[in-house]
N, C-alpha and C positions, 0 to 999 in steps of 0.2 A: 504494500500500500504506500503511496506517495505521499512525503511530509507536507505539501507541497496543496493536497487538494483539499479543500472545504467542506468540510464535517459531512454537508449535504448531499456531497458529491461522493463521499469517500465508498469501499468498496464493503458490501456487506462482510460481516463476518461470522456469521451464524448458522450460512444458509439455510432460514427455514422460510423463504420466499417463495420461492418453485414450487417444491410438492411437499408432499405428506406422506407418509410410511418410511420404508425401512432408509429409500433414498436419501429423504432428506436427514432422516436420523445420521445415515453414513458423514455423507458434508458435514454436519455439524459436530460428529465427533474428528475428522478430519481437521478441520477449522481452530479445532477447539486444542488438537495438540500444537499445528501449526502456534496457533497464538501465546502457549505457554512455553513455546521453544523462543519466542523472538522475545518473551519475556525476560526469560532466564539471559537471553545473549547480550542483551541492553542493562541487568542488573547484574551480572555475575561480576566479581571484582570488586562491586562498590563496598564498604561498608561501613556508610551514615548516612542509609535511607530516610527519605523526607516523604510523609504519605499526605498530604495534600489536600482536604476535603472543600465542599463548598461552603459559603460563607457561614449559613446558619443551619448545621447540618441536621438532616431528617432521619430517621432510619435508615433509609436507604445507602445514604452517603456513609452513617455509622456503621451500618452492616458490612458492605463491601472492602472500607477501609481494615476494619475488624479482621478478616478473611484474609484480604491480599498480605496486611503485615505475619498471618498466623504464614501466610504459604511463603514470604520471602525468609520466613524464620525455620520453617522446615527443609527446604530445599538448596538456601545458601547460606544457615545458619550467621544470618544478621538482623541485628533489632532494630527495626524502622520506627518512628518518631510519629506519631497523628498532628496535627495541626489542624487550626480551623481557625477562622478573623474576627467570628461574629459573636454569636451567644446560642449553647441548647436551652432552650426558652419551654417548649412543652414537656408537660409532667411525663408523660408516657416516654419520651426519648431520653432525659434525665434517670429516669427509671430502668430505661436499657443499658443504659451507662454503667448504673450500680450494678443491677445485680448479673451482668456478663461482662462485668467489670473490663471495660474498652476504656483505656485511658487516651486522653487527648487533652493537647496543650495547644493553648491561646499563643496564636502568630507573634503578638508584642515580645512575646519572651526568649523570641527565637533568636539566631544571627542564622542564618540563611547559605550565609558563606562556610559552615561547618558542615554541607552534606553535601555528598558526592553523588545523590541521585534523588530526584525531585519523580514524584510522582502523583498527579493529579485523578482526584477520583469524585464520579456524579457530580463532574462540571470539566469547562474546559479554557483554556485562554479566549475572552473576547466574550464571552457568558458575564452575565452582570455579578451571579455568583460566585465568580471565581476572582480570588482579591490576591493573588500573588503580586508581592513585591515588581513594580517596576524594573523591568533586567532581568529578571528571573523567567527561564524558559523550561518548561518540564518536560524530562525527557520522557515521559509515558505519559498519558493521558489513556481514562477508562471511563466511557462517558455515554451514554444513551440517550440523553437531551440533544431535541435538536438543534443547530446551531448554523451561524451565519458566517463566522468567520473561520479565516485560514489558519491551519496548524502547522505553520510554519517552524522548524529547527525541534519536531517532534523525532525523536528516533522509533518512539512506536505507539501510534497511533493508536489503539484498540476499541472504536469508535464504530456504534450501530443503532441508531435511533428507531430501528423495529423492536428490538428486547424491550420489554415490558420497564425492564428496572435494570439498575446497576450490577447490585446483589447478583443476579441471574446471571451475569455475564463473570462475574469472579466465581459463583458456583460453579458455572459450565468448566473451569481452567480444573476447577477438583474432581467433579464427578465424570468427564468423559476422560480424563489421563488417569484416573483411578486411583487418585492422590485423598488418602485418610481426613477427614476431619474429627475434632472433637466437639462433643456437647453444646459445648457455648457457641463457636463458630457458627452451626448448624443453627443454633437460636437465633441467632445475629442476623443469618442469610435470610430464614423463614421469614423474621420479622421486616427485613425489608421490602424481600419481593411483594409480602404481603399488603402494607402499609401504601406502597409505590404503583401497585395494581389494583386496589380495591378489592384484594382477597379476590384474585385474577379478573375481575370482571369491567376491567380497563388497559387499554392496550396491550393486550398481552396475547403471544404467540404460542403454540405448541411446544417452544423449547423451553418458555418461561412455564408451564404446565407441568413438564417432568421432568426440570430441573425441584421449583420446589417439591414435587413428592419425594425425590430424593433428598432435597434437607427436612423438610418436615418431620420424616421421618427417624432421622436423628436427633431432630429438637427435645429440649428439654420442655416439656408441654404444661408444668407448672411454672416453667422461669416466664413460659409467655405469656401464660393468665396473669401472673402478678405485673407486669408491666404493661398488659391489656387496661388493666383495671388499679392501674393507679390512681391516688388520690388525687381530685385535684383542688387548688386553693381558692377560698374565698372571692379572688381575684376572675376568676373565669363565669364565674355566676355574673360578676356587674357586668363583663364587658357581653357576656351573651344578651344580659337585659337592654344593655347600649344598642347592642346589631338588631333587637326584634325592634324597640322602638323607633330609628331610625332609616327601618326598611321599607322601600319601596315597590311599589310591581307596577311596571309598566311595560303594556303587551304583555309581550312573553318575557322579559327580560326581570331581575332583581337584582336592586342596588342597596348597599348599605354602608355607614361608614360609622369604624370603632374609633372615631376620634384620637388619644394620646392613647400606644398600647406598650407592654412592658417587652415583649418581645416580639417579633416578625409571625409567627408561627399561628399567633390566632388568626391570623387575615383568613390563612390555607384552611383550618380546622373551622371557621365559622362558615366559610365557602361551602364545605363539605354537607355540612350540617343543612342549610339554607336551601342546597340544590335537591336537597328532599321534596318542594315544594310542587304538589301537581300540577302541569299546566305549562313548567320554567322550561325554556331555550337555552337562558345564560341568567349566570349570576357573577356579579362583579363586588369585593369587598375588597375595602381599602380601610388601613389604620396608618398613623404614623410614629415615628418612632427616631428624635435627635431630628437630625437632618435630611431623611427619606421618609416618604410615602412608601407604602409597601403595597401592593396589590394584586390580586390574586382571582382567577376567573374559572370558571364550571362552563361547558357547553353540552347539549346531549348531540351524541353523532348525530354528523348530517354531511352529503356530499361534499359541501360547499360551507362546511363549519375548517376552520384552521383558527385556533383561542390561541395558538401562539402568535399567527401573525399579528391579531387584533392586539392581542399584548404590546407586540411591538410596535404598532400604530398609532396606539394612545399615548406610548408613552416615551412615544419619541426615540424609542430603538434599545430604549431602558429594560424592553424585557421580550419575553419570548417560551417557548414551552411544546406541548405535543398539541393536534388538533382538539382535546376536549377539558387541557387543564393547563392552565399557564400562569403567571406569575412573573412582576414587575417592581422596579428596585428604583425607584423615581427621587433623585437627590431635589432638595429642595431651594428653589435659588437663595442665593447668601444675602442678597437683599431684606431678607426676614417677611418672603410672602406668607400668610396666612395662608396653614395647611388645612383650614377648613376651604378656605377659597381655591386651596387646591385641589381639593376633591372634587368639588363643585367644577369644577373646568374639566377633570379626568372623567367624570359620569358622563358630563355634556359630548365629550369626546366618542364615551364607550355608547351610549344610545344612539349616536349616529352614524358610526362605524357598523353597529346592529342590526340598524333600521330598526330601531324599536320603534312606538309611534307613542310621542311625549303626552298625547291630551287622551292615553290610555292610561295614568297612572293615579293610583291608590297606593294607603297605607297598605302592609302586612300584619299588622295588629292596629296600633294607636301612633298616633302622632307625637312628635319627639316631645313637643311642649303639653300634651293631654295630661289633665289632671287625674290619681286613680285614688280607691280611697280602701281602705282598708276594714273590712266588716267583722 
């Protein structure tokens, strides 16, 4: 694969495009040694691997990194480093943290210049997510988002935005070379592909299918209820009561916005939640947080749905995503605009981008200023 070509262009690596049965099963275990040989040949030698995550990392991003360091630690017997720029902000990914105890250190603490292999994972250079240092070029990238930009001075590209999830794609390096995992790992992979698919029932292919029965299967099935079913804080009740009172439906479309949030991660997780609503096409939530707007979109398939583009339309090229789930990283000018006023411009944006039709809209409950009373 050429360093050279744009993520969108680049060459599948999974093949599970073609067909179905034993064929493509072949290709894909093909593919699948192929890729953990160009692994090994671009990390063999190094030893102060850097594993790279995205900004505010999800499970997915957790999972995969989890995996790749267990497999650079098993096969070249070196301890690779996590990073991450941002904050784990929800309860449940905090929770996977503890109790499959994945340690990862905040970028500030790093010096950069101490590793001898950069490896970027569930994002890529030129992805709004991905906040590596200025100058700093990774020589692996393992990425499943789609993306716009060139991966330029990549020595190995491992890049296929048909895989469902990340996870899936560092699974596949284990399970078709027939390389052991343990317990935790197997948790880490389950929980991501699952979390990153909808418990497969979003973008997900036949390899992303029986890749997770093979980690599932290994999973520790109480470590993932307890991180299912984490607790969550006080804090997640107001800002849900925030999103129902200031939710709109217009047409098919729903808007809401969590005003000041503590972390990035409710935008995703109220989105979720919201696109339950019978009737929705799209849902767009937007909170801020410091100096970005974060926002976050649900579409239900449709020929002619792409919620990545429309990501990147509204927001100026700030974001991007698969066709029915996207998500946008909008800095907010230094001039000190009002991020209410910015939302307000981002809706007007995403409604006409939609074609929603504006004088179809109504509350989703009660209106932000309605008075309620207590009986």
């Amino acid at each position: 694969m050429s360093t050279q070509q744009p993520p969108d262009q680049a060459a599948s690596t999974n093949g599970h495009g073609a067909t179905n049965g034993n064929g493509a099963a072949r290709r894909a275990h093909r593919e699948a040694v192929l890729n953990l040989r160009r692994l090994i040949e671009v990390a063999r030698g190094r030893r102060a691997p850097l594993i790279h995550l995205q900004h505010n990392p999800d499970p997915d991003a957790l999972g995969s990194a989890a995996a790749l360091r267990y497999l650079l630690r098993r096969l070249l017997d070196v301890d690779a480093t996590l990073a991450y720029t941002g904050r784990v902000g929800r309860v449940e990914n905090r929770a996977m943290l503890r109790h499959l105890d994945i340690r990862i250190k905040p970028s500030f603490k790093l010096d950069y210049d101490e590793f001898d292999l950069v490896v970027v994972v569930d994002t890529h250079p030129g992805a709004g997510t991905c906040r590596l240092p200025e100058g700093v070029v990774p020589d692996i990238v393992i990425d499943h988002h789609p993306g716009i930009s060139e991966l330029k001075g990549v020595a190995f590209p491992y890049y296929d935005p048909d895989f469902g999830s990340t996870s899936t794609m560092v699974g596949a390096l284990f399970v078709e070379n027939g390389i052991p995992m343990d317990r935790r790992i197997a948790t880490a992979l389950t929980y991501g592909i699952r979390t990153d698919t909808m418990d497969l029932s979003r973008g997900t292919t036949p390899q992303d299918e029986s890749i997770f029965r093979e980690v599932y299967g290994l999973s520790d099935k109480k470590a993932l209820s307890r991180i299912e079913r984490a607790r969550v804080p006080q804090e997640y009740f107001i800002t849900l009561e925030r999103a129902l009172r200031h939710a709109q439906v217009t047409d098919f479309a729903l808007t809401t916005y969590l005003g000041e949030i503590n972390h990035s991660d409710s935008v995703a997780e109220i989105a979720d939640l919201l696109f339950r609503l019978e009737g929705l096409k799209w849902v767009m939530v937007a909170g801020y947080n410091g100096p970005t707007l974060y926002c976050s979109l649900r579409a239900t398939p449709a020929k002619d749905v792409k919620a990545g583009a429309v990501a990147r339309e509204i927001s100026d090229g700030h974001g991007g995503g698969h066709d029915t789930f996207a998500a946008a990283q909008i800095p907010l000018p230094e001039n000190g605009q009002d991020p209410d006023a910015a939302f307000v411009e981002l809706r007007e944006r995403f409604l006409k981008e939609v074609r929603a039709k504006k004088s179809l809209t109504r509350p989703l409950t009660l209106p932000p200023d309605a008075k309620t009373s207590v009986s």
